[in-house]
C-alpha positions as CSV (number, residue, x, y, z in Angstrom):
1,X,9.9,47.8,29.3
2,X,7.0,46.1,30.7
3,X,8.4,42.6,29.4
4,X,11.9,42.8,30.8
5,X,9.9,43.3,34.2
6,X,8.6,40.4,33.6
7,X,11.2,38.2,32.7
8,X,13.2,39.9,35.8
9,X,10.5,38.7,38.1
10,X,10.4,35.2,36.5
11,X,14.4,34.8,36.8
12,X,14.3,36.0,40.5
13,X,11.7,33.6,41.3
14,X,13.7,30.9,39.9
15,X,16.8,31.7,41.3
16,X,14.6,31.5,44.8
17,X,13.5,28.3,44.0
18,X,17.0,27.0,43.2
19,X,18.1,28.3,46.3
20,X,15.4,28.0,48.7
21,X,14.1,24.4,47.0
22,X,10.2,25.8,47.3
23,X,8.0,24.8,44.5
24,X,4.9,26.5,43.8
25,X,2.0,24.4,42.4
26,X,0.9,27.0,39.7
27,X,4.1,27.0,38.5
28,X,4.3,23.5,37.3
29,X,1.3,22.9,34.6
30,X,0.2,20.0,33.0
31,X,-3.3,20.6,31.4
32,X,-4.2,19.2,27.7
33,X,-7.7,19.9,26.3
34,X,-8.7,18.2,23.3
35,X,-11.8,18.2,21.1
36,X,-12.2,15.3,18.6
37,X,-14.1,12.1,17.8
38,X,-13.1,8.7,19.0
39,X,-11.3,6.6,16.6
40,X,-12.6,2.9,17.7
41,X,-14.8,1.4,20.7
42,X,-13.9,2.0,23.8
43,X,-12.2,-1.0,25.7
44,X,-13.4,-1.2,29.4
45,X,-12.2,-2.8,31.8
46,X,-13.6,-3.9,35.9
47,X,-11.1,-4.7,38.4
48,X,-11.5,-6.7,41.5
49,X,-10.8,-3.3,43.8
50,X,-13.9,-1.9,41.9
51,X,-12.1,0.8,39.8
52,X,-13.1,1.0,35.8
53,X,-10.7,1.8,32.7
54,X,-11.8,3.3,29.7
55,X,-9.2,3.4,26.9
56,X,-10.2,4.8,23.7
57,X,-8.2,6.7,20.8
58,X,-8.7,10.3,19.8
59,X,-8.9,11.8,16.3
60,X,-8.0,15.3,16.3
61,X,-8.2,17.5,13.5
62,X,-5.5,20.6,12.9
63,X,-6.3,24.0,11.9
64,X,-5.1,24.0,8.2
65,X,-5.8,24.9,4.6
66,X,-5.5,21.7,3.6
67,X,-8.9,19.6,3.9
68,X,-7.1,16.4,2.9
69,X,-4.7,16.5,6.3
70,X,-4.4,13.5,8.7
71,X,-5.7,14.1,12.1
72,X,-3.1,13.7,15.3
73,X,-4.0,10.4,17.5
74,X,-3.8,10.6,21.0
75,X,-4.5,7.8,23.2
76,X,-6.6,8.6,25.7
77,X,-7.4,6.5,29.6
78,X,-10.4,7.4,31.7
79,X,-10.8,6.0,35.3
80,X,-13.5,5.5,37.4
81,X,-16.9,7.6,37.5
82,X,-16.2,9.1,34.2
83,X,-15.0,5.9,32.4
84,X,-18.6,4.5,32.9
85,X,-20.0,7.8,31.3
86,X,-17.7,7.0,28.3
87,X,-18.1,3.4,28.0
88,X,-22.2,3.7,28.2
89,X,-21.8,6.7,25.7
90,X,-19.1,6.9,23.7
91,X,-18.8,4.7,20.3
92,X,-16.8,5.0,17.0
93,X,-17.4,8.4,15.4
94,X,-18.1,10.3,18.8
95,X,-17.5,13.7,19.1
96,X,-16.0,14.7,22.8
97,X,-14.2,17.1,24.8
98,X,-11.5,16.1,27.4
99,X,-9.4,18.0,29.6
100,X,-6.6,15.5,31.3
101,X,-2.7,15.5,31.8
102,X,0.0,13.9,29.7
103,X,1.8,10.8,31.2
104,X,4.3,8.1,29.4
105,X,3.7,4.5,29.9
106,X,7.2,2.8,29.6
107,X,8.1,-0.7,29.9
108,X,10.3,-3.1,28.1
109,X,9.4,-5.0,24.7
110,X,9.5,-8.6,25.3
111,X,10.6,-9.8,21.9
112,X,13.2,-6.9,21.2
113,X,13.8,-6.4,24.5
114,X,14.1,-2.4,24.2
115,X,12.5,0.1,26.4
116,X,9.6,1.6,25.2
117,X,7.6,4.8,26.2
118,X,3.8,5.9,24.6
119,X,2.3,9.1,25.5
120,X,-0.9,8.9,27.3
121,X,-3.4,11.3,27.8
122,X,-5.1,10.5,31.5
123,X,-8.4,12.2,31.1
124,X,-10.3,14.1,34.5
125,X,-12.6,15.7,32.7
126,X,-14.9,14.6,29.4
127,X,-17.8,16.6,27.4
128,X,-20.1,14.6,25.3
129,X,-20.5,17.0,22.3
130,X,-22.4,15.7,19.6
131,X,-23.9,12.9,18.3
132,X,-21.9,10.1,16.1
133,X,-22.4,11.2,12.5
134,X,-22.2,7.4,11.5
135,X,-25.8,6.9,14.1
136,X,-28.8,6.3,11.7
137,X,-31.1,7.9,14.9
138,X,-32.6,9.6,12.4
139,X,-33.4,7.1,9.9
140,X,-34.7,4.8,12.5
141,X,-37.6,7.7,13.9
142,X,-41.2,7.2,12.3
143,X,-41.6,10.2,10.4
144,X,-37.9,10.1,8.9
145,X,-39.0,10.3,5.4
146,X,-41.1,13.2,6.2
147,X,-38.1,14.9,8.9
148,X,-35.6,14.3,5.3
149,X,-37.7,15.9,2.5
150,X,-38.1,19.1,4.8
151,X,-34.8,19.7,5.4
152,X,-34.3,19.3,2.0
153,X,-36.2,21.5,0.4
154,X,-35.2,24.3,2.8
155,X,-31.9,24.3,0.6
């Protein structure tokens, strides 16, 4: 009972919008989050105006059984404040958190000629989450050999 109430609601507020033309923000959503690590350095680029780009790809594993699965890419752009952050931070092997919108870059291939479109994730927010498990910071400290034998023999 209760869900046909709600799907009465729903239809009567979109025959109002079809009839009245309003358009309510929180109906119209276009939120990704993503956790996973970045797949290659991050390109940045400084323009004249002062603005910064930060495009990196985005490994991101799936909840399965199988261990052996390929991760889903994503393609990821980061403006301003935050693409410094990323730039100064963010390597191969990276763990991070974004929160963004989906958009499609089109244009037209200049040898084929055809149109082409690649989904882009424009991140607003990003979460540094761990360290890059291909970093040797440990290796590098003074007492590494010492820091490596402990933790070892705890197991």
């Amino acid at each position: 009972m209760v869900t046909s109430q709600l799907i009465l609601k729903w239809r009567c507020r979109a025959v109002k919008k079809s009839i009245t033309g309003e358009i309510n923000m929180s109906d119209n959503l276009n939120i990704i989050n993503l956790v996973g690590r970045v797949g290659q350095k991050p390109e940045t680029q400084y323009f004249e105006s002062g603005a910064v780009l930060t495009k990196l790809s985005l490994a991101v594993n799936r909840r399965t059984s199988k261990k052996d699965s390929e991760p889903d890419w994503f393609a990821v752009e980061i403006w301003g404040n935050i693409a410094e952050v990323a730039a100064n931070y963010t390597d191969k092997g990276s763990l991070i958190g974004i929160q963004g919108e989906l958009k499609f870059d089109e244009w037209t291939d200049q040898v084929t000629g055809q149109q082409r479109v690649k989904p882009v994730i424009r991140a607003n927010n990003l979460e540094l989450l761990g360290s890059n498990p291909n970093s040797n910071s440990l290796a590098n400290s003074p007492n590494s050999s010492d820091q490596t034998n402990s933790e070892q023999s705890d197991f």
